[in-house]
PAZAPA-4460 file (N, C-alpha, C; in steps of 0.05 Angstrom, whole numbers, plus 32768, in hexadecimal, padded with zeros to 4 digits):
% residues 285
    n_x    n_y    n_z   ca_x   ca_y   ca_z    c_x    c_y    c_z   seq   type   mol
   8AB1   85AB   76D2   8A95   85A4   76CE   8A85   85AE   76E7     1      X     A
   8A70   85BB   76E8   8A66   85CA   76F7   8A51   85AE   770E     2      X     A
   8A51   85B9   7726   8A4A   859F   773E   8A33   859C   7739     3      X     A
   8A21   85AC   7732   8A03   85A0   772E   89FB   859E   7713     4      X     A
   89F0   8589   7716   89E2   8574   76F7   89D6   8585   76ED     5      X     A
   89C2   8592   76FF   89B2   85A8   76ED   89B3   85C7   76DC     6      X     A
   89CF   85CA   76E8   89DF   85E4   76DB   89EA   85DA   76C3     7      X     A
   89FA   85CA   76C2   8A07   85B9   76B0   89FC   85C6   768E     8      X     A
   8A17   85D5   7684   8A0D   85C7   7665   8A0D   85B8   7655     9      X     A
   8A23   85A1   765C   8A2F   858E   764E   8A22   8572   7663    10      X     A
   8A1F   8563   7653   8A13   8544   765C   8A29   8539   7665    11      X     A
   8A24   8521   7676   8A39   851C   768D   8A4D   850A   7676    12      X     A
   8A3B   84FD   7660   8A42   84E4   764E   8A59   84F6   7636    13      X     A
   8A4F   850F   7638   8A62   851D   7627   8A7B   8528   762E    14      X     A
   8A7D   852E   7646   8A8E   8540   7659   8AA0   8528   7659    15      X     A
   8A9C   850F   7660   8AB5   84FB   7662   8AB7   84F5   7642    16      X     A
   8AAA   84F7   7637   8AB7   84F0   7617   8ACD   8502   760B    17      X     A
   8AC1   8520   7619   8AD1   852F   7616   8AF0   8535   7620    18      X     A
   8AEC   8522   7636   8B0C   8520   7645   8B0F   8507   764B    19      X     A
   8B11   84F8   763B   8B11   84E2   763C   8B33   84DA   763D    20      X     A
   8B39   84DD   762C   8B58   84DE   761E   8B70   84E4   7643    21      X     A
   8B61   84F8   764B   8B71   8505   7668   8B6E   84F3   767F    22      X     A
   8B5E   84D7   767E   8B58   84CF   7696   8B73   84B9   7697    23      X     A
   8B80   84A4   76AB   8B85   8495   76B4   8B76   847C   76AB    24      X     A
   8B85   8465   769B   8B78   8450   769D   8B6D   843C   76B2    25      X     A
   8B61   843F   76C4   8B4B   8437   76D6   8B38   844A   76CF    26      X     A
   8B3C   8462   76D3   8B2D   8479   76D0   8B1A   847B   76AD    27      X     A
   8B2E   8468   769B   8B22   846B   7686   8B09   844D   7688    28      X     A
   8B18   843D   7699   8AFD   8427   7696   8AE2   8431   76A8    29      X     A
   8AE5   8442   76B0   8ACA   844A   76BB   8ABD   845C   76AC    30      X     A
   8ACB   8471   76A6   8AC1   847C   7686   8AAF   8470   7671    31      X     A
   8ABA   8454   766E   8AB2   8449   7657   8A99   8439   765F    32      X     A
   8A9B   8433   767B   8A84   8428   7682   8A6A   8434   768B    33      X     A
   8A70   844D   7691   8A5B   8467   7693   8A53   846F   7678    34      X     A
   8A5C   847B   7665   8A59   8481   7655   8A43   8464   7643    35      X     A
   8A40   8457   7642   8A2F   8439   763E   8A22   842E   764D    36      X     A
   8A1F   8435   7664   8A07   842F   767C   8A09   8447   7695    37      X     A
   89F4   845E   767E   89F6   8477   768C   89E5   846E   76A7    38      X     A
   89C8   845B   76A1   89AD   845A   76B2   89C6   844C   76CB    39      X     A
   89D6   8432   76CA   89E3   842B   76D9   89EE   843C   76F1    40      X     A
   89FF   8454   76E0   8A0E   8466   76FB   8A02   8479   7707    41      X     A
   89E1   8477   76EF   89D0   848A   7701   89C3   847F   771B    42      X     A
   89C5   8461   771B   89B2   8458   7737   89C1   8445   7746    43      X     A
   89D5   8439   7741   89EA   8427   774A   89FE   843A   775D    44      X     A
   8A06   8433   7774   8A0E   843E   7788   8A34   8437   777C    45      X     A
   8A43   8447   7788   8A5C   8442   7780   8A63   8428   777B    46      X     A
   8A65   841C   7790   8A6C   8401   7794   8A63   83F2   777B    47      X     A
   8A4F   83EC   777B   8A40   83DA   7760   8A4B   83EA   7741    48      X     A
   8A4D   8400   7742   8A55   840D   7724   8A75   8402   7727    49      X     A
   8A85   8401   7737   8A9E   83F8   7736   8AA4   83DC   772E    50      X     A
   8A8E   83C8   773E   8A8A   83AD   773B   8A8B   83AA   7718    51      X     A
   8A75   83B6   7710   8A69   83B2   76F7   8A86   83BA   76E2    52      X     A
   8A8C   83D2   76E7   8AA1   83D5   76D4   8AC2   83CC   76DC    53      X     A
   8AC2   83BF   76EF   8AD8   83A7   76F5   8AEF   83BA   7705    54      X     A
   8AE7   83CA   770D   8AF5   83DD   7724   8AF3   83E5   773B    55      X     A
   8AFC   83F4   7749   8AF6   83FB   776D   8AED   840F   7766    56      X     A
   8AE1   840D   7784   8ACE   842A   7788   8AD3   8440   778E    57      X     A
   8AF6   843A   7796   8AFF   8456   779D   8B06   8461   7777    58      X     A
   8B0D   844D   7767   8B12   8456   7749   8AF9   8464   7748    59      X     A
   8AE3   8464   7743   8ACE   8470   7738   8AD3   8487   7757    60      X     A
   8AD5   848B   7763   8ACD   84A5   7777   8AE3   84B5   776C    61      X     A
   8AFC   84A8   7766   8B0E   84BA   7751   8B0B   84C2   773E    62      X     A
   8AFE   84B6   7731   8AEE   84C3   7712   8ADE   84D3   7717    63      X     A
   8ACF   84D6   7728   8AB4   84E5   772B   8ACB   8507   772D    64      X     A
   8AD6   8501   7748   8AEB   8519   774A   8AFD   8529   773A    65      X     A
   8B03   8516   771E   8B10   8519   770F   8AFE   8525   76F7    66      X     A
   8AE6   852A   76FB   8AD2   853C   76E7   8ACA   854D   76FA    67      X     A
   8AD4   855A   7715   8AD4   856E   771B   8AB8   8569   7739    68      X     A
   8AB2   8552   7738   8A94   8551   774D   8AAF   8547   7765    69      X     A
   8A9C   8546   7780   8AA1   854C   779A   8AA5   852C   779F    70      X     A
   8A90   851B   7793   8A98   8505   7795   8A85   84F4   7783    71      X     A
   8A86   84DB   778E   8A67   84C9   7777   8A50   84DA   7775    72      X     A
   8A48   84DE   778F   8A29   84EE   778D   8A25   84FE   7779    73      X     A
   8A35   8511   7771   8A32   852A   7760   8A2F   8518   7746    74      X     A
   8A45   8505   7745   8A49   84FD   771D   8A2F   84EC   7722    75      X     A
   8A1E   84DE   7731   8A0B   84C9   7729   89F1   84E5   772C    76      X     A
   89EF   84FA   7732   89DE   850E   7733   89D7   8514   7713    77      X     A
   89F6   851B   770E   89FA   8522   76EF   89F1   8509   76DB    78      X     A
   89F2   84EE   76E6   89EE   84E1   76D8   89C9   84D6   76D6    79      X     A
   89C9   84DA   76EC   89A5   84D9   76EE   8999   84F3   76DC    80      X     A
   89A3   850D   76DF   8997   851F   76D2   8996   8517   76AB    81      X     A
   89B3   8512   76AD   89AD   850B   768D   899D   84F1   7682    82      X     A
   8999   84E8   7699   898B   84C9   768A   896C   84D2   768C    83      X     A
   896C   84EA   76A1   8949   84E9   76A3   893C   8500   7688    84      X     A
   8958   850B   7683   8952   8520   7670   8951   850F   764A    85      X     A
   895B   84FB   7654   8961   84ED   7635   8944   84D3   763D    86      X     A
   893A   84D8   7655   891A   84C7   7651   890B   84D2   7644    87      X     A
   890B   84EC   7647   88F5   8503   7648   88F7   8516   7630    88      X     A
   8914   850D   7622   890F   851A   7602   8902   8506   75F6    89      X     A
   88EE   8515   75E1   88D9   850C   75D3   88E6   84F7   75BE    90      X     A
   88FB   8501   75B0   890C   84F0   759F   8913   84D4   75B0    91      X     A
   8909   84CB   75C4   8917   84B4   75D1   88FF   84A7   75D9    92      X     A
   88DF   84B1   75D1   88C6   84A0   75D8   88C2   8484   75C3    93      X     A
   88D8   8489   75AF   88D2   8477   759B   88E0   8462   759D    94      X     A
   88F5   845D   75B9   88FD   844A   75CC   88F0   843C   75DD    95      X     A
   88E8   8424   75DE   88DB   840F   75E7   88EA   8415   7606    96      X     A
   88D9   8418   761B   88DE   8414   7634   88E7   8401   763E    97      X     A
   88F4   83F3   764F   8908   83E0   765B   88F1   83D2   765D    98      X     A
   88E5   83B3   7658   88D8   83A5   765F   88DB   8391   7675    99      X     A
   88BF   838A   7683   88BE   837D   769F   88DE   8370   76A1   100      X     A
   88E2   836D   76BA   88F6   8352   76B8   88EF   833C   76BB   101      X     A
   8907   832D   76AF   88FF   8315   769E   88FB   82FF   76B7   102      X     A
   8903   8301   76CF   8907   82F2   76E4   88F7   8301   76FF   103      X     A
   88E4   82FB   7710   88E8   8300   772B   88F9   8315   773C   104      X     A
   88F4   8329   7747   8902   833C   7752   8910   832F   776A   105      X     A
   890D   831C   7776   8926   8307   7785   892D   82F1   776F   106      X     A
   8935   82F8   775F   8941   82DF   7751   8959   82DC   775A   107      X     A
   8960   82C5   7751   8976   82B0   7763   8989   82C2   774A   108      X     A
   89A8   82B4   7754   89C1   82BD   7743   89BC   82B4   772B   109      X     A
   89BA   8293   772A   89B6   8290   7710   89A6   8296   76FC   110      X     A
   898E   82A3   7709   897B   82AB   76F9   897B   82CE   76E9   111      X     A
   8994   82E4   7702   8992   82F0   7704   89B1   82F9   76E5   112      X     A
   89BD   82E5   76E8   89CC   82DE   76D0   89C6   82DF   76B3   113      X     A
   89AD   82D1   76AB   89A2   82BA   7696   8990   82E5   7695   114      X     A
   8987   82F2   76A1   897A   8303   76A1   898E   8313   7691   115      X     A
   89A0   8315   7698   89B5   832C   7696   89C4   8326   7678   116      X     A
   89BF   830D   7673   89CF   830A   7657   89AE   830F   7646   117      X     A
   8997   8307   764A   897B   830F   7639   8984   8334   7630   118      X     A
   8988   833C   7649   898B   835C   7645   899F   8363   7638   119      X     A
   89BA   8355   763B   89D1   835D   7627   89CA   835D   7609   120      X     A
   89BD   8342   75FF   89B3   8339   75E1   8996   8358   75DF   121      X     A
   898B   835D   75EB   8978   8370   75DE   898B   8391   75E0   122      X     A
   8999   838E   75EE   89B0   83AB   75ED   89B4   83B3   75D5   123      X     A
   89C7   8396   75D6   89D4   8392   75B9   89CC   839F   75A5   124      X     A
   89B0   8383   759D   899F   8388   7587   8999   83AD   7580   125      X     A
   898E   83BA   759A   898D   83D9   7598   899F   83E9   758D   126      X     A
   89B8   83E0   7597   89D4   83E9   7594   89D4   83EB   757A   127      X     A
   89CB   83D4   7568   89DA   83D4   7544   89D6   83DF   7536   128      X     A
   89F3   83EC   7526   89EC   8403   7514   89E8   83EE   74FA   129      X     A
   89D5   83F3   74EC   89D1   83E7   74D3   89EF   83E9   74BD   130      X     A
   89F9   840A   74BC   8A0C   8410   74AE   8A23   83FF   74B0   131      X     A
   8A28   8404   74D3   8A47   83F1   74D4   8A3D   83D2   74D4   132      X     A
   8A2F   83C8   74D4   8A2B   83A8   74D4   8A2C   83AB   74B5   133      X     A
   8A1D   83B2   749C   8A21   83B3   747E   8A41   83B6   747E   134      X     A
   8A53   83C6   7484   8A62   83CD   7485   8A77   83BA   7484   135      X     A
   8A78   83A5   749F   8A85   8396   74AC   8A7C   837E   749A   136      X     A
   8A6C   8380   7496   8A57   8362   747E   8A6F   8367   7463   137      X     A
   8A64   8378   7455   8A70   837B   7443   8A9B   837B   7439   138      X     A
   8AA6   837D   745C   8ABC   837F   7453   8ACF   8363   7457   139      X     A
   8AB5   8356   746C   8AB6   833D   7471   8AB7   8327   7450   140      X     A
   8AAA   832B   7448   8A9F   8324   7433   8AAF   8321   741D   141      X     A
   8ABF   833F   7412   8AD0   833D   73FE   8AEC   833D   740E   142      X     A
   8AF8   8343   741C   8B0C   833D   742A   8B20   8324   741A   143      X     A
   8B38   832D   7418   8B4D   831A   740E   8B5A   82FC   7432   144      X     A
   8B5A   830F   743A   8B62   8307   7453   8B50   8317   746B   145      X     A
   8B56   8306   7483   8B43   830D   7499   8B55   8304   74B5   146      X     A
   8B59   8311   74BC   8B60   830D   74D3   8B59   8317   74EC   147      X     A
   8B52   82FD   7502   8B40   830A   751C   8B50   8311   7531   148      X     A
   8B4F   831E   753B   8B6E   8327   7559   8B52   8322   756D   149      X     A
   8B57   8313   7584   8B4C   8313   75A3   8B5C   8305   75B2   150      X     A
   8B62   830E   75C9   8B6B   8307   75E6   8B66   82FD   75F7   151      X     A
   8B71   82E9   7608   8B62   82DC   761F   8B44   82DA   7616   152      X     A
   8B32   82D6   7623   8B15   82D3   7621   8B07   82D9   7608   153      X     A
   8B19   82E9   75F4   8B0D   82FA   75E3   8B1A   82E2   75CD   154      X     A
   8B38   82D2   75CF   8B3F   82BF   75C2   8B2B   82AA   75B2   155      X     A
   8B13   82A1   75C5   8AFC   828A   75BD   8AED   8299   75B0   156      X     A
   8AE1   82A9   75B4   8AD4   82BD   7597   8AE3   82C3   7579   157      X     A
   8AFB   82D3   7582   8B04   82CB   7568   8B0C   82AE   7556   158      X     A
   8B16   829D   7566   8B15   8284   755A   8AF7   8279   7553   159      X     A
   8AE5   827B   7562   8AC7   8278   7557   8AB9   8285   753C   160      X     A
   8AC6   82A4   7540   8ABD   82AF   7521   8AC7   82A5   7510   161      X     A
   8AEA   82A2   750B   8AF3   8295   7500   8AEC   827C   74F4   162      X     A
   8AE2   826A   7501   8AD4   824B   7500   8ABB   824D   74E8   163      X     A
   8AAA   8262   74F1   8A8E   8267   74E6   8A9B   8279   74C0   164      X     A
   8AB4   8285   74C6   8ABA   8291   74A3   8AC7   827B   749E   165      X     A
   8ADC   8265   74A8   8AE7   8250   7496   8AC9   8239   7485   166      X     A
   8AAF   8241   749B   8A9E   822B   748C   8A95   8237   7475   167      X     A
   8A9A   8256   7471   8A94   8263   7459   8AA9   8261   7444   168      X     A
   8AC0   8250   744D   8AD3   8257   7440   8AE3   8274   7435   169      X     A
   8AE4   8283   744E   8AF0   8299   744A   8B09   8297   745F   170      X     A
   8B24   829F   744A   8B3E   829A   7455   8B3D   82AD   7474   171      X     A
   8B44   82A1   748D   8B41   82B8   74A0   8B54   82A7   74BD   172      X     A
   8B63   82B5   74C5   8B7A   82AE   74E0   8B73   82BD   74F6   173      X     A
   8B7B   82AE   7508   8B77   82B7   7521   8B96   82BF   7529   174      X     A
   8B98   82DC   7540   8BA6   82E5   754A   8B9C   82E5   7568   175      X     A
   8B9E   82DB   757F   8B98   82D9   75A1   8BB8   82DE   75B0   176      X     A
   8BD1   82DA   75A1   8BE5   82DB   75B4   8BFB   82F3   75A6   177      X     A
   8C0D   82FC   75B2   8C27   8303   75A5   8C3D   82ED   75A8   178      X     A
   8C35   82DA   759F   8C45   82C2   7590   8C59   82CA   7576   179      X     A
   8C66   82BD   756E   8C79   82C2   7554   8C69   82BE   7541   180      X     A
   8C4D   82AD   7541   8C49   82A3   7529   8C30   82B8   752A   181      X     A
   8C25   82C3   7533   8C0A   82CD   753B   8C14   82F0   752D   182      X     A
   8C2E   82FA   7534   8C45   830B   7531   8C46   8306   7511   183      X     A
   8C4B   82F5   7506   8C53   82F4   74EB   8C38   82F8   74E2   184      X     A
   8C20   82F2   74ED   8C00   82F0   74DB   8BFE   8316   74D7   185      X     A
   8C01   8323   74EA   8BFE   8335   74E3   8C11   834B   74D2   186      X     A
   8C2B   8337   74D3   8C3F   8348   74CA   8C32   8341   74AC   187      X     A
   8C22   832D   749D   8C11   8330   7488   8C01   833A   747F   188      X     A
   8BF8   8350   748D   8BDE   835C   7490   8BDE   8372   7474   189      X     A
   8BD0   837E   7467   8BDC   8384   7444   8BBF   8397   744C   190      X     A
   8BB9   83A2   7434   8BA0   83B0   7428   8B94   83A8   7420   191      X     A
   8B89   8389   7415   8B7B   8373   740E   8B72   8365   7432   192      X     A
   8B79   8372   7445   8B7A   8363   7459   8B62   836B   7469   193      X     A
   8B4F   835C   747A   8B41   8370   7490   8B45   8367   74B0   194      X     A
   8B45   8378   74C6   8B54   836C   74DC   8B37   836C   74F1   195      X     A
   8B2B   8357   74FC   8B12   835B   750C   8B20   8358   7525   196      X     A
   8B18   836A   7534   8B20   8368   7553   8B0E   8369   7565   197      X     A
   8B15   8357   757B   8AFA   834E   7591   8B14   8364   75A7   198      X     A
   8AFB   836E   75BE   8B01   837F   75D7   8AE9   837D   75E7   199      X     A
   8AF5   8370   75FF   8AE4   8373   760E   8AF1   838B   7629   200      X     A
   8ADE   83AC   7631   8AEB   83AC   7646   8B08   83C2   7632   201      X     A
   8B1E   83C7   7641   8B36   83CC   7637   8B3E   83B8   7629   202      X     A
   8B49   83CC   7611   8B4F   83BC   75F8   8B74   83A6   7605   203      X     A
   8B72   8392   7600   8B89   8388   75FA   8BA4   8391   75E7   204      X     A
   8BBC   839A   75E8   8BD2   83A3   75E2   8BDC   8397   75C9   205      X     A
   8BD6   8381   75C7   8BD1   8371   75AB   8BC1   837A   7598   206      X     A
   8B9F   837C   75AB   8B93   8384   7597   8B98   839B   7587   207      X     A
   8B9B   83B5   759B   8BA1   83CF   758E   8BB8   83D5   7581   208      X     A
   8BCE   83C5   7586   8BE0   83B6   756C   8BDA   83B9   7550   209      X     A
   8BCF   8398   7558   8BBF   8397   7540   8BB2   83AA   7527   210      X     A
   8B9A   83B8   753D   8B91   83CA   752C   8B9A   83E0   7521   211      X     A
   8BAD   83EF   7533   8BB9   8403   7525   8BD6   83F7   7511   212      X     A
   8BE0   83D6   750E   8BEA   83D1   74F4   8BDC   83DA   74E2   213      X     A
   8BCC   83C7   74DE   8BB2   83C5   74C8   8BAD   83DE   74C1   214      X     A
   8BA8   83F7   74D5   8BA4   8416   74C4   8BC4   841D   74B5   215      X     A
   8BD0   8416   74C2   8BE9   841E   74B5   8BED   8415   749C   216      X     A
   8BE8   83F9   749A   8BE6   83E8   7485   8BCD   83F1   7468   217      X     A
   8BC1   83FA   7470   8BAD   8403   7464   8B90   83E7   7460   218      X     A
   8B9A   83D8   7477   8B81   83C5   7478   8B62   83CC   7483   219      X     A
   8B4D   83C6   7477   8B35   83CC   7486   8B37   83BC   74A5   220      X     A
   8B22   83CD   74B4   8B26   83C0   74D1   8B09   83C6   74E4   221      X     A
   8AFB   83AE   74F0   8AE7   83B5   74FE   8AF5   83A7   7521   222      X     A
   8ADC   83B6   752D   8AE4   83AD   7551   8ACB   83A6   7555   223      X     A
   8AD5   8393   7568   8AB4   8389   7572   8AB5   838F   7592   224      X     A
   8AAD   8397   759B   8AB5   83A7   75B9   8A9B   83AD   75CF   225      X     A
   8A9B   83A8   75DD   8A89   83AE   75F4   8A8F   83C8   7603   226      X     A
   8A93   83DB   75FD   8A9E   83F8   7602   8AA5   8410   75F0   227      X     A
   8A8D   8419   75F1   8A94   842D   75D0   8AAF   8444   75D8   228      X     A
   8AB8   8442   75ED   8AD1   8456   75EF   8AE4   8444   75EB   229      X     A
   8AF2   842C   75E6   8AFD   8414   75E4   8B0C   8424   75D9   230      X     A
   8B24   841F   75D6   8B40   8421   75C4   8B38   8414   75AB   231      X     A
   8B33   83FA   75A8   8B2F   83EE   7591   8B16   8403   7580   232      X     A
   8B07   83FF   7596   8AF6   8419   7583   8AFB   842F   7572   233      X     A
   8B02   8436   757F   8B11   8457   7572   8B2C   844F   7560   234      X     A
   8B35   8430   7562   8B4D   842F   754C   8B47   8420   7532   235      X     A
   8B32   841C   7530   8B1E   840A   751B   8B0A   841B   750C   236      X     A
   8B0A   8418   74EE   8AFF   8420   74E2   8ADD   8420   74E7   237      X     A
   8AD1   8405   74EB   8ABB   8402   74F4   8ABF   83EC   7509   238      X     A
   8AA1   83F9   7517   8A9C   83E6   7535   8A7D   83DE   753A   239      X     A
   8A80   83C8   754C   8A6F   83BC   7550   8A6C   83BD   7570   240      X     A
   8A55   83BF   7577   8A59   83C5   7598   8A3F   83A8   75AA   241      X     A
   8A4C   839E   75B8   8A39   838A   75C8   8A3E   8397   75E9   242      X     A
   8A23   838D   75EB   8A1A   8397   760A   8A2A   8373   7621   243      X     A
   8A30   837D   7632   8A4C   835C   7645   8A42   836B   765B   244      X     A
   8A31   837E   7666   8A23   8375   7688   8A20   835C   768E   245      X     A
   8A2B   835F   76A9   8A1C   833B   76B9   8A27   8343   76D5   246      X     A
   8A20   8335   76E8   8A17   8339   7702   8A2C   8325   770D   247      X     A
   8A3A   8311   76F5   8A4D   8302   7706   8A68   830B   76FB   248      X     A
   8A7B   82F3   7707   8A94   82FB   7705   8AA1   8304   76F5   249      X     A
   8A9E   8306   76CF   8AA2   82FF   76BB   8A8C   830D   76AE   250      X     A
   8A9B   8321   769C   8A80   832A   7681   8A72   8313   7672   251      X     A
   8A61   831F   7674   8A4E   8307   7663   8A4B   8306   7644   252      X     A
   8A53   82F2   7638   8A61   82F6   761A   8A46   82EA   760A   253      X     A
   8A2C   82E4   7615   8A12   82D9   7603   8A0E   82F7   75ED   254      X     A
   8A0E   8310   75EF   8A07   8320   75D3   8A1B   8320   75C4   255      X     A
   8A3C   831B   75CB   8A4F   8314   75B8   8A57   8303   75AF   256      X     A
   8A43   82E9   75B5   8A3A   82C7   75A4   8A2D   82D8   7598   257      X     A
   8A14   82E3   7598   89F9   82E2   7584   8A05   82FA   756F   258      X     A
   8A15   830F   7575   8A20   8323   756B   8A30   8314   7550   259      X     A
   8A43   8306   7557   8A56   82ED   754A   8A46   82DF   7537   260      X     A
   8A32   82D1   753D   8A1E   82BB   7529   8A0E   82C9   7513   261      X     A
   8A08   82E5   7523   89F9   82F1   7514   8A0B   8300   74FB   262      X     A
   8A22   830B   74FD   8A33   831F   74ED   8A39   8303   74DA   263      X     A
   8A3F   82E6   74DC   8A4A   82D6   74CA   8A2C   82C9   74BF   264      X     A
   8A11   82CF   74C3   89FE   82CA   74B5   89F6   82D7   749C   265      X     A
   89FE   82F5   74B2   89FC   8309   7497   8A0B   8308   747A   266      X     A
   8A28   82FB   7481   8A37   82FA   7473   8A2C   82E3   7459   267      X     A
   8A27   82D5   7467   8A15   82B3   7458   8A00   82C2   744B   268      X     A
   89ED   82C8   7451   89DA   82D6   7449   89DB   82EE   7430   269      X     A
   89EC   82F7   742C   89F8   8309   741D   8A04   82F7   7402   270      X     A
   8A02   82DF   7402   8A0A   82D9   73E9   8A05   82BB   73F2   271      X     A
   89ED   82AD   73FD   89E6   8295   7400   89EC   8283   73F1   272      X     A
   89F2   827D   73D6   89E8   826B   73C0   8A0C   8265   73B7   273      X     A
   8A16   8278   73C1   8A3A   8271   73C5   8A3A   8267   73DB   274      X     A
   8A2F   8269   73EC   8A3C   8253   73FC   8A2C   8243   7405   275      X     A
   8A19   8235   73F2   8A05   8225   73FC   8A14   820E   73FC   276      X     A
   8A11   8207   73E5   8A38   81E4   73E5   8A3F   81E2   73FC   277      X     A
   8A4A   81F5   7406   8A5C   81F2   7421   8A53   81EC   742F   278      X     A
   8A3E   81F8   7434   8A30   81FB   7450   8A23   81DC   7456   279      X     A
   8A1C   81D8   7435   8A0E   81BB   7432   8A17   81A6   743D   280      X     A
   8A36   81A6   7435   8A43   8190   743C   8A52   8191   745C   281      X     A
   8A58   81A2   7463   8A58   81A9   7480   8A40   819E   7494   282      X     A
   8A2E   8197   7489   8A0F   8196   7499   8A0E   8174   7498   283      X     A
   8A14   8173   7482   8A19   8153   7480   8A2F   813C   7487   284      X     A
   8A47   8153   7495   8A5E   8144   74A4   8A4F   8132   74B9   285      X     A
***
């Protein structure tokens, strides 16, 4: 890749998509996190782009090197050039400009938090492809079986979606461990089956398990992922992508609540009057 941004014929977001496959896993979580918050690595100094994508700073000065630049300076050059060049195509005026912030430019931590999950939920919302949410609606919907795979942190989401399709009365198990019994759920997994997988970050070894049974199996399969280069991504038929920036210790999981409430509304919504009973008597426990 040639050292200056402005020679360049290939975009910095493409050039790692393009070699993506060749990098080192550290090397690929910085990838994934550049490639999804280009404005980030264009103005965030090493250190903070490392913070953010849950790595050191010497990882990202290796990546930068590892696309051929001298060091950070060159790849956040390349990365400023393409973000100022994707302001300034006309196809991109019909993008609502980043609005004020929501807090004080000294806002306290907590405030600076509660800010950062407002901005994750409007990402999101940007983010959604109409197709794959119909998509994911619809297979949700007729699905014989359902089964959710998440890990550690990603475990309480899937048990939560889960919770929200049993009030619909739709048959659906949770997978969070490589347990014997969690092991046998998927050893069920059929062509009547669909497999939803939560990723936050690098996919869990379970999860991508999982998903590539289910292709084998010939089961439908969506990912819900905060990283469009995710493994789960690319091993899932359709995906769903939520924005998890936050400034503290821990991704921030508020657009993958609203992401969650909203995909099992749609589902309600899509055939209300079936599951009105249910819902009825649920409300009245």
């Amino acid at each position: 890749m040639p050292q200056t941004a402005t020679t360049q014929l290939a975009t910095l977001s493409s050039e790692i998509r393009g070699r993506f496959e060749g990098f080192s896993r550290s090397q690929k979580d910085v990838a994934r996190y550049i490639v999804d918050h280009l404005d980030e690595a264009a103005f965030h100094t090493a250190e903070e782009l490392a913070r953010r994508a849950a790595t050191s700073s010497s990882t990202v000065v290796r990546f930068a090197q590892a696309l051929g630049f001298e060091g950070f300076p060159g790849l956040q050059a390349a990365a400023r050039d393409e973000y100022r060049r994707w302001r300034e195509n006309p196809d991109a005026a019909i993008e609502p400009l980043p609005s004020a912030p929501l807090f004080p430019f000294d806002q306290t931590e907590f405030e600076a938090a509660l800010a950062a999950d407002h901005a994750n939920l409007e990402e999101t919302a940007r983010a959604v492809d109409r197709d794959e949410v119909e998509a994911a609606v619809d297979m949700i919907s007729r699905a014989g079986r359902i089964v959710v795979c998440g890990t550690d942190q990603m475990a309480f989401f899937a048990s939560y979606l889960r919770h929200l399709l049993l009030l619909l009365d739709l048959r659906c198990e949770v997978v969070a461990s490589a347990n014997q019994d969690a092991l046998t759920r998927l050893g069920r997994i059929d062509e009547d089956s669909l497999v939803i997988a939560f990723s936050a970050g690098r996919a869990h070894p379970l999860v991508t398990r999982a998903l590539k049974f289910a292709r084998n199996r010939g089961a439908d399969t969506v990912a819900i992922c905060d990283a469009t280069l995710s493994d789960a991504a690319k091993l899932a038929r359709h995906r769903l992508y939520y924005s998890s920036d936050s400034p503290g210790y821990v991704r921030s999981h508020a657009a993958l609540l609203g992401l969650v409430q909203a995909l099992t509304y749609a589902v309600y919504a899509r055939n209300e009057s079936m599951y009105a009973d249910r819902i009825r008597a649920f409300k009245l426990k």
